[in-house]
Phi, psi and omega in degrees: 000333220243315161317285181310303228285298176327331163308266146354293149343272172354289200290329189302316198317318181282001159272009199303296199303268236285317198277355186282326195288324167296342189284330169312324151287016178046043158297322167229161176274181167279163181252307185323280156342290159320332203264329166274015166243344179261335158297273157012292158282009169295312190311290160012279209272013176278312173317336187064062170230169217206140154276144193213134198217112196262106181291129129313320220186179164261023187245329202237106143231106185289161179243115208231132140277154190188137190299147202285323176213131176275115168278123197257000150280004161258178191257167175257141176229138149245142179264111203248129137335133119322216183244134173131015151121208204276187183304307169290337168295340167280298165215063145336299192316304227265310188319328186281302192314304181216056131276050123278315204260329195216152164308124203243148151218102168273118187236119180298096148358087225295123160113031130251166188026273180233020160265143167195170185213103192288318143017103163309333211257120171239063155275202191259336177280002150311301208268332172292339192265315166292325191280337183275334123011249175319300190302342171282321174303325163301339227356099179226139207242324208245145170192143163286143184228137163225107195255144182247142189028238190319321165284348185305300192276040158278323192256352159285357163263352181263326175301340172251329184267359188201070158276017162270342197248303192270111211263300148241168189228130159241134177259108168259115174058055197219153202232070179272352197224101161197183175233165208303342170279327154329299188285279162341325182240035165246325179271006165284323180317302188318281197108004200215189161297120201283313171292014195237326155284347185250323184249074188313145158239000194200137177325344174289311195255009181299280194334308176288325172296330146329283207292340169301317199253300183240167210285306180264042199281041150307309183305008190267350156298325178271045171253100194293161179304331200287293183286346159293312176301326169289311165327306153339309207277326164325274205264358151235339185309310217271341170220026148341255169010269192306331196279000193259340162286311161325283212291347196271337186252356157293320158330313209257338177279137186289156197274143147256108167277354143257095194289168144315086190301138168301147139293341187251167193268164195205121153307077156307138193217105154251137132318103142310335179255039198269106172281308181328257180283125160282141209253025154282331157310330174289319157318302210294319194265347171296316183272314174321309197284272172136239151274031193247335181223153183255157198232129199218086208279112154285123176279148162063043189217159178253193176310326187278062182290342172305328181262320176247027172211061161300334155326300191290301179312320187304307149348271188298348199261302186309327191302299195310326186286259174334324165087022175290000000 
C-alpha cells in the first residue's frame, strides 16, 4: 500500500510546477484531493457501510457511516476520529477488517466533514452526548467505542457519562490523563502553536504535523506543496473556526491526572514512539484505571497508530471486544 501510494506521489510530483503554481494563484480548485476522499467513500461503501446524515435538533447534525444491514448476532463497535481529517481519510486501513466481526458506525465529529453545529459548547463531552444521541436515532442502545486521540477523549466521555449504553472502551493515543505541569512542558517540546499544527493553515505546518504524528513520515517528502494545500483546503477551511475552538477548549480546561474511573472494562493502545502523547501518559491512565483496563504497547509505531499498524490495532480491538 505504501509503495503504491508512494508511486502515485511520483506521478503527482511531475505536475507540481503547473498546478502548484496555479493553485497559488487560486486559477483552480482543488482536484487531487476530492477525487481520493470520493475513492475513499467507494472503499466505505465497498466495505458494506452506507452514509447517513442525522438532524439531532435544529442546531445539530451528524454524519454517520452506518452498516448497510445490522447483524443483531454481532456486537456493534463506533469508531471515533482525531484531529487530521474526517473518518474516512482515518480509517480506510481499519473498516474492512472490522466490518466483519461488528455492526461497525463511524461518525464524523462535529465541525468535521459533514458535521456541524450552531451550538456554543465545544466541549468533548458535548460531542459525546450527541454522538450516544445519533446511536439512539439509529437505534442502537447498547456499543463498544474505540476513540483515537481527540477522539479517544470523545469516547471516555461517552463512556462516563452513558455507562448503560456503553459497553467496553479502547482508547488509542489519546492523552486524556496528565498534569497542568505536563500539559505545559509537552506543548513547549512542540515549539510552535499547537492549533496551527492540528488545524495546518499552510503545507509547512500539514509536514509538521505529519513528521509529529508518525514514527515512519518519510512520505510526506514525496508530497508536492499543491496537494498538502488541497488537502488543507478540503479538511479545514471550510470549519477551521469551529475545529480550533474545539481544540481551545482542551487547552483552556484545566488538567487532571485524576479522571473519573470507568465502569466498563478498557483497552489502552500506545505507539511507543508517540511524540503528540508521550507514552508515559499511558502508564498514568493505565494506574489511574486500575484493574478494569489493560495496557497495550505497540513497538516501532508513532502517534497514528490506525495508519501504521492497523493490523496489530485490529488485532487487539477484536480480541479485547469480541473476548477472543
Amino acid at each position: 500500500m505504501l509503495l503504491l501510494f508512494r508511486y502515485f506521489l511520483h506521478i503527482l510530483h511531475t505536475l507540481h510546477r503547473y498546478v502548484s503554481g496555479l493553485s497559488k494563484m487560486n486559477r483552480i480548485p482543488p482536484i487531487v484531493i476530492p477525487v481520493i476522499d470520493k475513492l475513499l467513500s467507494m472503499y466505505f461503501r465497498l466495505c458494506d457501510l452506507s452514509p447517513c446524515t442525522i438532524d439531532l435538533d435544529d442546531q445539530t447534525t451528524l454524519h454517520f457511516w452506518t452498516p448497510n444491514h445490522r447483524k443483531f448476532n454481532k456486537p456493534s463497535l463506533v469508531i471515533i476520529h482525531g484531529y487530521g481529517g474526517t473518518s474516512t481519510w482515518q480509517f480506510f486501513h481499519q473498516v474492512r477488517s472490522l466490518a466483519v466481526g461488528f455492526n461497525l458506525y463511524v461518525p464524523d465529529l462535529l465541525f468535521f466533514g459533514k458535521s456541524w453545529t450552531a451550538n456554543s459548547d465545544r466541549s468533548d463531552a458535548f460531542q459525546a452526548k450527541c454522538l450516544v444521541q445519533g446511536m439512539k436515532r439509529l437505534g442502537v442502545d447498547r456499543f463498544a467505542v474505540y476513540g483515537m486521540s481527540y477522539g479517544g477523549f470523545v469516547a471516555y466521555r461517552m463512556a462516563e457519562i452513558h455507562p448503560q449504553e456503553v459497553e467496553k472502551v479502547v482508547i488509542v493515543s489519546s492523552g486524556i490523563v496528565y498534569s497542568e505541569n505536563q500539559k505545559e512542558n509537552y506543548l513547549g517540546n512542540i515549539g510552535r502553536d499547537i492549533s496551527r499544527i492540528l488545524v495546518p493553515e499552510s503545507p509547512q505546518d500539514l509536514r509538521l504535523l505529519v513528521t509529529l504524528a508518525f514514527f515512519d513520515h518519510c512520505f510526506i517528502k514525496w508530497s508536492p506543496d499543491f496537494m498538502l494545500r488541497e488537502f488543507i483546503n478540503v479538511m479545514h477551511d471550510a470549519n477551521r473556526k469551529g475545529q480550533r475552538e474545539l481544540l481551545e477548549y482542551l487547552l483552556k480546561k484545566d488538567a487532571n491526572p485524576n479522571i473519573p474511573t470507568l465502569t466498563q472494562e478498557t483497552l489502552i493502545i500506545w505507539g511507543d514512539q508517540d511524540k503528540v502523547f508521550p507514552v508515559e501518559l499511558a502508564h498514568q491512565m493505565h494506574r489511574s484505571l486500575g484493574s478494569k483496563s489493560r495496557l497495550e504497547i505497540i513497538k516501532n509505531v508513532g502517534h497514528a497508530a490506525n495508519i501504521e499498524s492497523p493490523n496489530q490495532l485490529n488485532n487487539l480491538i477484536n480480541s479485547f471486544v469480541l473476548g477472543d
